[in-house]
PDB file of N, CA, C and O in Angstrom:
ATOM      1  N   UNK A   1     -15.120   1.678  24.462  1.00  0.00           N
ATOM      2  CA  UNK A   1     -14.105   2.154  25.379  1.00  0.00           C
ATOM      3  C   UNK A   1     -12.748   2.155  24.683  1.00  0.00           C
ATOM      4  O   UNK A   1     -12.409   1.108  24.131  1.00  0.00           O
ATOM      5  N   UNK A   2     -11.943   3.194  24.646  1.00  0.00           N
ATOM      6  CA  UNK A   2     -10.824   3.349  24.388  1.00  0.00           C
ATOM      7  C   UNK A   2      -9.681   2.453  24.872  1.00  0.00           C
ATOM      8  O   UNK A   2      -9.563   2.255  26.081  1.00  0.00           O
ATOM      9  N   UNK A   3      -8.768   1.859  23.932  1.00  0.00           N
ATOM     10  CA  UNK A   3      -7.656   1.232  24.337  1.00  0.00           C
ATOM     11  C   UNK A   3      -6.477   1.717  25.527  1.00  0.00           C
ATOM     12  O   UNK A   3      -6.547   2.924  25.762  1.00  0.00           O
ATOM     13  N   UNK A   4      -5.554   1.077  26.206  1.00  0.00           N
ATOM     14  CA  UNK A   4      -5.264   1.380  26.438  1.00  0.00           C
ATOM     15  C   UNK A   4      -3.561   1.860  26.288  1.00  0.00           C
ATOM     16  O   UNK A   4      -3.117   0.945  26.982  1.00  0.00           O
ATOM     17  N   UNK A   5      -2.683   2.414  25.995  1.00  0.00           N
ATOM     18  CA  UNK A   5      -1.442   1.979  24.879  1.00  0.00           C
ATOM     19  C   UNK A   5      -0.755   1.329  26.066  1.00  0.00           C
ATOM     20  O   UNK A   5      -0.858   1.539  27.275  1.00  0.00           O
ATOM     21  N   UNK A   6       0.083   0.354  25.255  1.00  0.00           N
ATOM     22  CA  UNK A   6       1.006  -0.526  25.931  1.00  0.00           C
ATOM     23  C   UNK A   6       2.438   0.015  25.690  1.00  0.00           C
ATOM     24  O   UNK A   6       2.779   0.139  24.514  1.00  0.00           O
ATOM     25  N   UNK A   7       3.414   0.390  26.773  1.00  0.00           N
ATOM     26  CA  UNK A   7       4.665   1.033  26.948  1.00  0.00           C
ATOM     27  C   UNK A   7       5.520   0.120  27.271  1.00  0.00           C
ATOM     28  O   UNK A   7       5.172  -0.625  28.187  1.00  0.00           O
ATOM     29  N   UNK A   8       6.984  -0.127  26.589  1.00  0.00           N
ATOM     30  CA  UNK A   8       7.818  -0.839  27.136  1.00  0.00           C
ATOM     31  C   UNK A   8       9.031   0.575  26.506  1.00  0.00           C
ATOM     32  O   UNK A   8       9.268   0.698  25.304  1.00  0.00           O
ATOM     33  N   UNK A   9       9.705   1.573  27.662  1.00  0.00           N
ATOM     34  CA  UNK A   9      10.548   2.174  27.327  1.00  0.00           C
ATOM     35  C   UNK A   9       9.970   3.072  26.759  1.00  0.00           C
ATOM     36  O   UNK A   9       8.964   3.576  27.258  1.00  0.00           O
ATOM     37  N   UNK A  10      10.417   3.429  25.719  1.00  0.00           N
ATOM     38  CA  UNK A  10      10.128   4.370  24.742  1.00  0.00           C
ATOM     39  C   UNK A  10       9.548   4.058  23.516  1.00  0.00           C
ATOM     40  O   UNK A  10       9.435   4.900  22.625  1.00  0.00           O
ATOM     41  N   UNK A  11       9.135   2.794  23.398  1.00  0.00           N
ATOM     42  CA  UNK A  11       8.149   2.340  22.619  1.00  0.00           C
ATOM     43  C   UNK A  11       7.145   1.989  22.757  1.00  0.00           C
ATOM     44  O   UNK A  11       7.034   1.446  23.856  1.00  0.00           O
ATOM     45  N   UNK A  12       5.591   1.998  21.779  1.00  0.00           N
ATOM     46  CA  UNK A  12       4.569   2.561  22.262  1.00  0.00           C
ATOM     47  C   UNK A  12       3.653   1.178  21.127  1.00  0.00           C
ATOM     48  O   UNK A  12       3.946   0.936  19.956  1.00  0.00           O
ATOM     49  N   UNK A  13       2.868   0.688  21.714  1.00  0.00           N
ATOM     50  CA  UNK A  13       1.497   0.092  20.837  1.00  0.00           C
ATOM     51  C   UNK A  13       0.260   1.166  21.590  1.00  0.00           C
ATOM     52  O   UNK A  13      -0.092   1.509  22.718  1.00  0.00           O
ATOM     53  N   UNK A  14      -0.110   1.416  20.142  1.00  0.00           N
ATOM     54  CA  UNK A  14      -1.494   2.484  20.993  1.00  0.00           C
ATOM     55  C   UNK A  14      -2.848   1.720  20.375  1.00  0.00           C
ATOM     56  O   UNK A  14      -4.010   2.120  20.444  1.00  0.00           O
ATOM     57  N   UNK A  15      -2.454   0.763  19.887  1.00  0.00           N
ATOM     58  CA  UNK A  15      -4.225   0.134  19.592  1.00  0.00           C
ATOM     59  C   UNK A  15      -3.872  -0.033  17.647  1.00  0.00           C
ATOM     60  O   UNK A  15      -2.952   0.190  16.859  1.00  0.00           O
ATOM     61  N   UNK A  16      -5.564  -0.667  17.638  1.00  0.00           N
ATOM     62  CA  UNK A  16      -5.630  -0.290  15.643  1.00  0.00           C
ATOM     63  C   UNK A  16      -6.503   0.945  15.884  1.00  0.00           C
ATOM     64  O   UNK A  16      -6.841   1.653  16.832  1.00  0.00           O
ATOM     65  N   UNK A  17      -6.700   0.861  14.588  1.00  0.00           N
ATOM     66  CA  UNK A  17      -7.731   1.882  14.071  1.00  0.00           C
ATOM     67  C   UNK A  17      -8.070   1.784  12.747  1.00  0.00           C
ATOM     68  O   UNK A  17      -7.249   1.502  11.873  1.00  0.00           O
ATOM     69  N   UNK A  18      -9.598   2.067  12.484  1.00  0.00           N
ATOM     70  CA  UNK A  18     -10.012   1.901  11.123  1.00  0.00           C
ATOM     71  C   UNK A  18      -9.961   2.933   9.945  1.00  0.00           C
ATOM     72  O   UNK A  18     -10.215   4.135   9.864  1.00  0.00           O
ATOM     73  N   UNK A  19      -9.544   2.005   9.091  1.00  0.00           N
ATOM     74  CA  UNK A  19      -9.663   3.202   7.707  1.00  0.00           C
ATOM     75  C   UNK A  19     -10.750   3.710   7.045  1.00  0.00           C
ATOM     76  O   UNK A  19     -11.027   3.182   5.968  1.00  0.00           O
ATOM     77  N   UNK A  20     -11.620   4.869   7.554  1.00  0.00           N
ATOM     78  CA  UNK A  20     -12.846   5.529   6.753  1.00  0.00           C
ATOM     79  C   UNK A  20     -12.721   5.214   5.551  1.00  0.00           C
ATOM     80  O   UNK A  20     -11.662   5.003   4.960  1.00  0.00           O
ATOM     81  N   UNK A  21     -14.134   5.152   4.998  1.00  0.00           N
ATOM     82  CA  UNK A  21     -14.268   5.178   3.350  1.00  0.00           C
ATOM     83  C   UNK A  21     -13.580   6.175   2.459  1.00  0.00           C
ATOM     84  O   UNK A  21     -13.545   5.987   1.242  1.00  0.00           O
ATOM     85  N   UNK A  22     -12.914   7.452   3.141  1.00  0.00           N
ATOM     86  CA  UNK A  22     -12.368   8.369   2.411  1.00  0.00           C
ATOM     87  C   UNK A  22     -10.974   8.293   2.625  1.00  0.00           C
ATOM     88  O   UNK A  22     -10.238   9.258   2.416  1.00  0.00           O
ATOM     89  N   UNK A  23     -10.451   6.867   3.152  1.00  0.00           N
ATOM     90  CA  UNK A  23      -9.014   6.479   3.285  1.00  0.00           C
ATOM     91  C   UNK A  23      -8.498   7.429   5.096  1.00  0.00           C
ATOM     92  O   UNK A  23      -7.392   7.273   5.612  1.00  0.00           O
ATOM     93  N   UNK A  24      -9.489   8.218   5.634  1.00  0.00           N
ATOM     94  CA  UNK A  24      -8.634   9.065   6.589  1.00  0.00           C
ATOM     95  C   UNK A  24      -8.336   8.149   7.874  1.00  0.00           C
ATOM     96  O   UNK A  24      -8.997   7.146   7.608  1.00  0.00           O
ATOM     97  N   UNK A  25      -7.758   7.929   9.039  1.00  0.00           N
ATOM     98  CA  UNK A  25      -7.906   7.340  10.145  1.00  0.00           C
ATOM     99  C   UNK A  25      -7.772   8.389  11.034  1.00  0.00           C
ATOM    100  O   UNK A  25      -7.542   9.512  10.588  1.00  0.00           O
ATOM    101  N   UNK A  26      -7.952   8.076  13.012  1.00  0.00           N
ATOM    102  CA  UNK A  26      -8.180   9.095  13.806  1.00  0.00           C
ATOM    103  C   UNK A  26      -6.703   8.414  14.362  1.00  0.00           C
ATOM    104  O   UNK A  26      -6.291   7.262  14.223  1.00  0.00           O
ATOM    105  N   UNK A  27      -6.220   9.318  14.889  1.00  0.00           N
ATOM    106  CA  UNK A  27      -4.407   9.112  15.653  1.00  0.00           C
ATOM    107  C   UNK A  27      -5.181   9.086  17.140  1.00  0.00           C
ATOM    108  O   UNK A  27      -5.884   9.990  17.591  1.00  0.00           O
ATOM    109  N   UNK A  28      -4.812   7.594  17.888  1.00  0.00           N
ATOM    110  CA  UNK A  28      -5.369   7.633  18.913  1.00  0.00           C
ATOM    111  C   UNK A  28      -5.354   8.921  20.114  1.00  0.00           C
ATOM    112  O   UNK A  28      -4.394   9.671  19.937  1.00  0.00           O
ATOM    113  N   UNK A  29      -5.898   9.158  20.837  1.00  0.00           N
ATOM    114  CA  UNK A  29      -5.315  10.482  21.621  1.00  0.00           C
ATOM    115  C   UNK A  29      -4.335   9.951  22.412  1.00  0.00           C
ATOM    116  O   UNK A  29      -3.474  10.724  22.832  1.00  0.00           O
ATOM    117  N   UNK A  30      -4.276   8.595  22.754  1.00  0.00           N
ATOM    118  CA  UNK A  30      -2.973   9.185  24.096  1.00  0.00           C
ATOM    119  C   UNK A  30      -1.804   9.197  22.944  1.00  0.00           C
ATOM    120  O   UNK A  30      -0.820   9.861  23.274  1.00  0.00           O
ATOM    121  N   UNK A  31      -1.741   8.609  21.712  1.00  0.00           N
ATOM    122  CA  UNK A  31      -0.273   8.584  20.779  1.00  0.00           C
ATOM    123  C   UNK A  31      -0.479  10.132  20.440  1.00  0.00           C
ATOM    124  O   UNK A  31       0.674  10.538  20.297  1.00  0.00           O
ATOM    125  N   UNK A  32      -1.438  11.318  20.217  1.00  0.00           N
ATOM    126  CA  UNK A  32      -1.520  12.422  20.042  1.00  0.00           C
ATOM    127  C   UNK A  32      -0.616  13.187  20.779  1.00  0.00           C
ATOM    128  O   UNK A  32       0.309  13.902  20.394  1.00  0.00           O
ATOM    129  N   UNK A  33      -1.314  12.743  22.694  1.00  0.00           N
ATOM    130  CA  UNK A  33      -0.400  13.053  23.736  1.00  0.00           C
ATOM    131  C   UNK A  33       0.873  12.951  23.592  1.00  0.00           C
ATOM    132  O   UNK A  33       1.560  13.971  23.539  1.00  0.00           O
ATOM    133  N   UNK A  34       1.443  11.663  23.498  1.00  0.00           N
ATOM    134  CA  UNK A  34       2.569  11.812  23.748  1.00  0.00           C
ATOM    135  C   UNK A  34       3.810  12.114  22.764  1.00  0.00           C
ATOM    136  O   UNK A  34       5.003  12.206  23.054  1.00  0.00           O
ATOM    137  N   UNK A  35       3.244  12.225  21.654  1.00  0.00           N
ATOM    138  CA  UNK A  35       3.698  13.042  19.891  1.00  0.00           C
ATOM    139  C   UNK A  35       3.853  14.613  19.877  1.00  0.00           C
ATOM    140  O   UNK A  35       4.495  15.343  19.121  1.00  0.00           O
ATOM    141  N   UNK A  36       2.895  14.944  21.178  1.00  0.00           N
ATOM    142  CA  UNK A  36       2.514  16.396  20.815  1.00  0.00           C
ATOM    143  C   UNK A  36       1.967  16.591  19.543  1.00  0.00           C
ATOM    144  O   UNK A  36       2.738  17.303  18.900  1.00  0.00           O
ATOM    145  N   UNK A  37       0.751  16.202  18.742  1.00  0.00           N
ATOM    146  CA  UNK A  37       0.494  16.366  17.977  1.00  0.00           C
ATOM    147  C   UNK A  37      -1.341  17.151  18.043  1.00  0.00           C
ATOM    148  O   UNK A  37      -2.400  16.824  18.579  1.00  0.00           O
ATOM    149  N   UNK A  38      -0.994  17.999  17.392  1.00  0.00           N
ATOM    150  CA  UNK A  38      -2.561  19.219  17.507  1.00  0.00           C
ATOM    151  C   UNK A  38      -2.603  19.292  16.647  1.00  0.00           C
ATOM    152  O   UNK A  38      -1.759  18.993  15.803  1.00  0.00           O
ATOM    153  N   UNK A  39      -4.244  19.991  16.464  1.00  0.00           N
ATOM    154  CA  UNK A  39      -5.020  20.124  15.084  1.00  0.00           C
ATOM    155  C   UNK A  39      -4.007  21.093  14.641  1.00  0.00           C
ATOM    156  O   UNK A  39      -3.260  21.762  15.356  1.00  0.00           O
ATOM    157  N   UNK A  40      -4.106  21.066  13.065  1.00  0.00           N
ATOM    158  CA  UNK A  40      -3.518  22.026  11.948  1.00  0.00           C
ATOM    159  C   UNK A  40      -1.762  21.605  12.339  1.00  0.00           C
ATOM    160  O   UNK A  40      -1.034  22.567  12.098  1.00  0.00           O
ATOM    161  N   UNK A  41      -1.292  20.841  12.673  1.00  0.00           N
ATOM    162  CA  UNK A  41       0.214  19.832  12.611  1.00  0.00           C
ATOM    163  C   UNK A  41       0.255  19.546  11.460  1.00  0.00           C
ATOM    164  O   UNK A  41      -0.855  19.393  10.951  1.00  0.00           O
ATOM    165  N   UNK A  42       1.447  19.350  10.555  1.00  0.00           N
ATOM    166  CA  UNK A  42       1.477  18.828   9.387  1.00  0.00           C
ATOM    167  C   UNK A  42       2.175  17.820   9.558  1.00  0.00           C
ATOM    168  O   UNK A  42       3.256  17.993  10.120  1.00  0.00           O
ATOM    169  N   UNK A  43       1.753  16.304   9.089  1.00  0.00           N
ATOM    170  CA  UNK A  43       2.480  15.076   9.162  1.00  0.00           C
ATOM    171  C   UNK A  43       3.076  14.875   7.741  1.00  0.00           C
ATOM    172  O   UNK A  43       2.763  15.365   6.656  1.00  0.00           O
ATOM    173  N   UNK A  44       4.150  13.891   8.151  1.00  0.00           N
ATOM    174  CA  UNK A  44       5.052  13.264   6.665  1.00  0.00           C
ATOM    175  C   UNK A  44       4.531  11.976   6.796  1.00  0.00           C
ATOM    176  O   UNK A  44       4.729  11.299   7.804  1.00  0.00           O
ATOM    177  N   UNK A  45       3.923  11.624   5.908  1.00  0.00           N
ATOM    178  CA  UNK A  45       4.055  10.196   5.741  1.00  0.00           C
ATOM    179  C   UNK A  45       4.907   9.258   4.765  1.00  0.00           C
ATOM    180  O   UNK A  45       4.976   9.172   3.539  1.00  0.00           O
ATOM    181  N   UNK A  46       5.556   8.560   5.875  1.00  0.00           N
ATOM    182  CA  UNK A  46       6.495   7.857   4.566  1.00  0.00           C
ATOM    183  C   UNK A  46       6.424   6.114   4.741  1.00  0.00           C
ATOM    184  O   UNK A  46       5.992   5.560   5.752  1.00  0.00           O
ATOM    185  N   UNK A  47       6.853   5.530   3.740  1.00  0.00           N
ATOM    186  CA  UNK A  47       6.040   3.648   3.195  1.00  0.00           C
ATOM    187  C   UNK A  47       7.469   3.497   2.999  1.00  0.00           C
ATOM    188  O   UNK A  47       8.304   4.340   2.672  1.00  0.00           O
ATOM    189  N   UNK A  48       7.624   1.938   3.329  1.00  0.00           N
ATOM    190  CA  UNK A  48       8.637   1.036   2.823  1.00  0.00           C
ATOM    191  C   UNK A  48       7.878  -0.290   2.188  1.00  0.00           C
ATOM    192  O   UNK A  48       7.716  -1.146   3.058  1.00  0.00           O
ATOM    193  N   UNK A  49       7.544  -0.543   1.332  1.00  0.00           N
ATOM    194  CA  UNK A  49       6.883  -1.434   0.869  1.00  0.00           C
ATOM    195  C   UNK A  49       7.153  -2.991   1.756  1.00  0.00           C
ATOM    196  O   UNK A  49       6.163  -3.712   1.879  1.00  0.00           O
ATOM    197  N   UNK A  50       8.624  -3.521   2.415  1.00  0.00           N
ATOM    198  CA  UNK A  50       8.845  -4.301   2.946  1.00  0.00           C
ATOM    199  C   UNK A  50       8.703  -3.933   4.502  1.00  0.00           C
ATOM    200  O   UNK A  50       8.488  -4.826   5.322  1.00  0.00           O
ATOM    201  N   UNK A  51       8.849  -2.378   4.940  1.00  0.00           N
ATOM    202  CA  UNK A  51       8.256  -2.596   6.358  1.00  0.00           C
ATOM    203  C   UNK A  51       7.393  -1.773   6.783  1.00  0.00           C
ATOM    204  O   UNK A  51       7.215  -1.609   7.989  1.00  0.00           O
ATOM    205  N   UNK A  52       6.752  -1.154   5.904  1.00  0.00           N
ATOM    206  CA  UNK A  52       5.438  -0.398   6.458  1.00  0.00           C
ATOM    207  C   UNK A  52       5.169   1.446   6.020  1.00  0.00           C
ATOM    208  O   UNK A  52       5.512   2.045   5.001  1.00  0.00           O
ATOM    209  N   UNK A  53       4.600   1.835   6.972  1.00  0.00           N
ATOM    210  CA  UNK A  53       4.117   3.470   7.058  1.00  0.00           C
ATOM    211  C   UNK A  53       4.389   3.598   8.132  1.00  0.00           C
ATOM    212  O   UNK A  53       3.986   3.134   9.198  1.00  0.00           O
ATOM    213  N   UNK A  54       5.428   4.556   7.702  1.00  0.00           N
ATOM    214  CA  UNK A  54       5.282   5.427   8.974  1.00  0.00           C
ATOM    215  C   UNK A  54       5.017   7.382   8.993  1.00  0.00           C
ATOM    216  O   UNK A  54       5.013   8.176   8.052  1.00  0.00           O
ATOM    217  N   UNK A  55       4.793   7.639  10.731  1.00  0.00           N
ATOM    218  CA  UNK A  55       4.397   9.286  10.225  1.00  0.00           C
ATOM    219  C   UNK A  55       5.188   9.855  11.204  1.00  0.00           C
ATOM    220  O   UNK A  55       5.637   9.250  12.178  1.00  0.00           O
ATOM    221  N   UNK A  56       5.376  11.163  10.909  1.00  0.00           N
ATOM    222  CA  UNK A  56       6.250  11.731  11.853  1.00  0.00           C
ATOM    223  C   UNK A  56       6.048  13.300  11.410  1.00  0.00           C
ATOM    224  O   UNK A  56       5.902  13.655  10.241  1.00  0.00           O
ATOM    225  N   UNK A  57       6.066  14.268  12.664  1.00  0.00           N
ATOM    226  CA  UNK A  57       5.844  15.372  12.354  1.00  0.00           C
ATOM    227  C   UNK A  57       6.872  16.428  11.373  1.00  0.00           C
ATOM    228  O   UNK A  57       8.099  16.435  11.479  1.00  0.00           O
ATOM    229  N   UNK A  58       6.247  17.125  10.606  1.00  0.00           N
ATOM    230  CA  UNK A  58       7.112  17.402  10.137  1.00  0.00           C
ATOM    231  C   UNK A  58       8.092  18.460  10.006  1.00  0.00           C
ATOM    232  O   UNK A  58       8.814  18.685   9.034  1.00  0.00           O
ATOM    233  N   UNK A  59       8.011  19.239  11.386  1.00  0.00           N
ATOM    234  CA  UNK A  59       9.303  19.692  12.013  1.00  0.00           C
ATOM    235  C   UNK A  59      10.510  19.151  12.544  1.00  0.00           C
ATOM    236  O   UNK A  59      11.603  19.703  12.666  1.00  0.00           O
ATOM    237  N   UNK A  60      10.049  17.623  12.939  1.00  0.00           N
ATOM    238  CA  UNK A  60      11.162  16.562  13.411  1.00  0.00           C
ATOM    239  C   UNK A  60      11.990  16.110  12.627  1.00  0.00           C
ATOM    240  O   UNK A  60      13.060  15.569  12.905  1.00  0.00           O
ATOM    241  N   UNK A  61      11.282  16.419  11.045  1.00  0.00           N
ATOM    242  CA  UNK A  61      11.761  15.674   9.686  1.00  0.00           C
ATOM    243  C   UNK A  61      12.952  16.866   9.247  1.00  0.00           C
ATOM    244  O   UNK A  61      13.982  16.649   8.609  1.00  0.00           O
ATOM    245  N   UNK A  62      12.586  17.872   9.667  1.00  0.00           N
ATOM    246  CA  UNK A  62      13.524  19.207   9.146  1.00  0.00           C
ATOM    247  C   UNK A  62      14.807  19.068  10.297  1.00  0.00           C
ATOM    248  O   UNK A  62      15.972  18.703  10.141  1.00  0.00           O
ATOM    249  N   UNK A  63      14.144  19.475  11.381  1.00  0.00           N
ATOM    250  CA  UNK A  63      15.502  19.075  12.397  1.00  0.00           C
ATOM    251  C   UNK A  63      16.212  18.274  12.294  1.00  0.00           C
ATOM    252  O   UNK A  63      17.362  18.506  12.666  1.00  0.00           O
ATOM    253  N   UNK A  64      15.859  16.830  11.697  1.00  0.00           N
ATOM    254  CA  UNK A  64      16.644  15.887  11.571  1.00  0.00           C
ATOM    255  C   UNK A  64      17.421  16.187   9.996  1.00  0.00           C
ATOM    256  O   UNK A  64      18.588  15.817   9.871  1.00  0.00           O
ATOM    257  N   UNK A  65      16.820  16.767   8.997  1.00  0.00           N
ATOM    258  CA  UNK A  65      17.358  17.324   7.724  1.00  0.00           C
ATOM    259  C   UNK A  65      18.504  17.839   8.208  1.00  0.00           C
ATOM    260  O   UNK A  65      19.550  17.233   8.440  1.00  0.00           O
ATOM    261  N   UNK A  66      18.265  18.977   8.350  1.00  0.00           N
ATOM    262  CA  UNK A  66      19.398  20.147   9.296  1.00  0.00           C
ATOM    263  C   UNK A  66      20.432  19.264   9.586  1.00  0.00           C
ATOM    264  O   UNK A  66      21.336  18.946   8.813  1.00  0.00           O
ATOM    265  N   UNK A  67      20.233  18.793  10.980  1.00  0.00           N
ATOM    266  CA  UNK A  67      21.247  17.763  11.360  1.00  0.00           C
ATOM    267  C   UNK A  67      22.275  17.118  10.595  1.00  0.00           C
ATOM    268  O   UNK A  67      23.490  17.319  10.590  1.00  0.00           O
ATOM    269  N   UNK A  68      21.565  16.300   9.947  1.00  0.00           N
ATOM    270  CA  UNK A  68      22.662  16.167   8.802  1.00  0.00           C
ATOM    271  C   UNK A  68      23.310  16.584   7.825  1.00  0.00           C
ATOM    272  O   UNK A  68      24.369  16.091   7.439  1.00  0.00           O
ATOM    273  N   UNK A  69      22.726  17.555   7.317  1.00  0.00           N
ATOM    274  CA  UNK A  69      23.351  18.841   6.483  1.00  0.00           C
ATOM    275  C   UNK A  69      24.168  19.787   7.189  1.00  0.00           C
ATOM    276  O   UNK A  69      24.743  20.634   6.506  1.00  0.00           O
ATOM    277  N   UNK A  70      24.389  19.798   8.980  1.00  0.00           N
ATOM    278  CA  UNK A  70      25.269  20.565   9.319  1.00  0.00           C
ATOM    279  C   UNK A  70      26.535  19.559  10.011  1.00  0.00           C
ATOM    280  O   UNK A  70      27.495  19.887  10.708  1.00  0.00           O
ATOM    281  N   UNK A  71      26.190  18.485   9.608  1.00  0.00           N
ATOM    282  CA  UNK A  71      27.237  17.479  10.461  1.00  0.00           C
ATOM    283  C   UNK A  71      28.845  17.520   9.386  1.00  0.00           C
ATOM    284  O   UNK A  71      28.873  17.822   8.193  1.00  0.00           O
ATOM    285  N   UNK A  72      29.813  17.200  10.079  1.00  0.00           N
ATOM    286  CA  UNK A  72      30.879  17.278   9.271  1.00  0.00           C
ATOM    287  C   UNK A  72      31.154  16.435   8.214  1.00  0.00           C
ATOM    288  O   UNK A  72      30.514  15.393   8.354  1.00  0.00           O
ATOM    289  N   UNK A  73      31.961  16.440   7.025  1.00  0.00           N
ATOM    290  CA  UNK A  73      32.065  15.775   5.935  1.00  0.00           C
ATOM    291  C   UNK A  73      33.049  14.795   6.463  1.00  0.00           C
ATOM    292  O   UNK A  73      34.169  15.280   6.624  1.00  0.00           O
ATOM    293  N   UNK A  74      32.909  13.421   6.802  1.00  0.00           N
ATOM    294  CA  UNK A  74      33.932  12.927   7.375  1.00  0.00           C
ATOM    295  C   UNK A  74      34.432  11.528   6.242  1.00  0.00           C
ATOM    296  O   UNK A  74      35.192  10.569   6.380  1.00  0.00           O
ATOM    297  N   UNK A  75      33.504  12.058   5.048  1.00  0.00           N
ATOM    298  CA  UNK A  75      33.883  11.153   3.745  1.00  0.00           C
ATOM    299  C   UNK A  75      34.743  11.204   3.276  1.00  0.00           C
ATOM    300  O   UNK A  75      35.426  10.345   2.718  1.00  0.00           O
ATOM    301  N   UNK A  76      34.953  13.075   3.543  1.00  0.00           N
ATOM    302  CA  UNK A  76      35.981  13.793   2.501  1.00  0.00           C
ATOM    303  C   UNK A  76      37.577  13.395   3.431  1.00  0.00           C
ATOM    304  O   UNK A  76      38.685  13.216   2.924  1.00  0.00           O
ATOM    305  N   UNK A  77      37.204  13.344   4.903  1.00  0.00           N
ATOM    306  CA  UNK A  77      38.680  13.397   6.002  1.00  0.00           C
ATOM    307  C   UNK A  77      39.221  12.058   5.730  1.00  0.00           C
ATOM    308  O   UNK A  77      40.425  11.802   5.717  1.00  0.00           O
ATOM    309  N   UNK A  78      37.912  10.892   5.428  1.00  0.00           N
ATOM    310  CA  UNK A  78      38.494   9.713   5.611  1.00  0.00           C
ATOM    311  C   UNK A  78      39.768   9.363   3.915  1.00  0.00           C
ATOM    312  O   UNK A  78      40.754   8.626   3.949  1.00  0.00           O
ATOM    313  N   UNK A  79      39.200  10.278   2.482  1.00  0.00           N
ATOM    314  CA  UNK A  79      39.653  10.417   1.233  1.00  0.00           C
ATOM    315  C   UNK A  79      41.159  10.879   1.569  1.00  0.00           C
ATOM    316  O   UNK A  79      42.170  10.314   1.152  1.00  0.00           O
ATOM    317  N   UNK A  80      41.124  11.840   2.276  1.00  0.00           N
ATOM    318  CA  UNK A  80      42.533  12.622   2.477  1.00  0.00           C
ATOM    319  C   UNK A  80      43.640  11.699   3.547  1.00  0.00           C
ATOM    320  O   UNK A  80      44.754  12.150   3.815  1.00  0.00           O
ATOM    321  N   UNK A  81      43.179  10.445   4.061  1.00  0.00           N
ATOM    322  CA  UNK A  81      43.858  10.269   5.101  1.00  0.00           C
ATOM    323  C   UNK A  81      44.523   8.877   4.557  1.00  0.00           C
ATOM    324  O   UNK A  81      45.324   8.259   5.259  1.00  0.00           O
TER     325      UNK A  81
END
């Protein structure tokens, strides 16, 4: 029987899951659900050796790129002031 994920806010425990012999794991479905994440999605995976893996889709990773590449230079306002 499937876990059930535990919610406090906007943060989420959705269970473990095991690592196949070919390294792959299954993304529980309700964390699928609520990720919006469907077959043929491309994930980023990224490691901090001191706090872990994490994944995130990788349109969220561009939007958030963007974002900061269109935000103002406020390095340069604080140099001039």
């Amino acid at each position: 029987m499937a876990e059930k994920a535990h919610q406090n806010g906007d943060k989420y425990l959705f269970g473990t899951v095991r690592v196949g012999e070919k390294g792959q794991i299954v993304i529980p479905k309700q964390c699928r659900e609520v990720f919006d994440i469907k077959p043929g999605d491309t994930l980023l995976i990224l490691g901090d050796k001191a706090q872990g893996i994490g994944i995130v889709k990788q349109e969220k990773m561009i939007e958030f790129a963007r974002a900061i590449f269109a935000a103002p230079n406020t390095e340069a306002e604080d140099d001039e002031q």
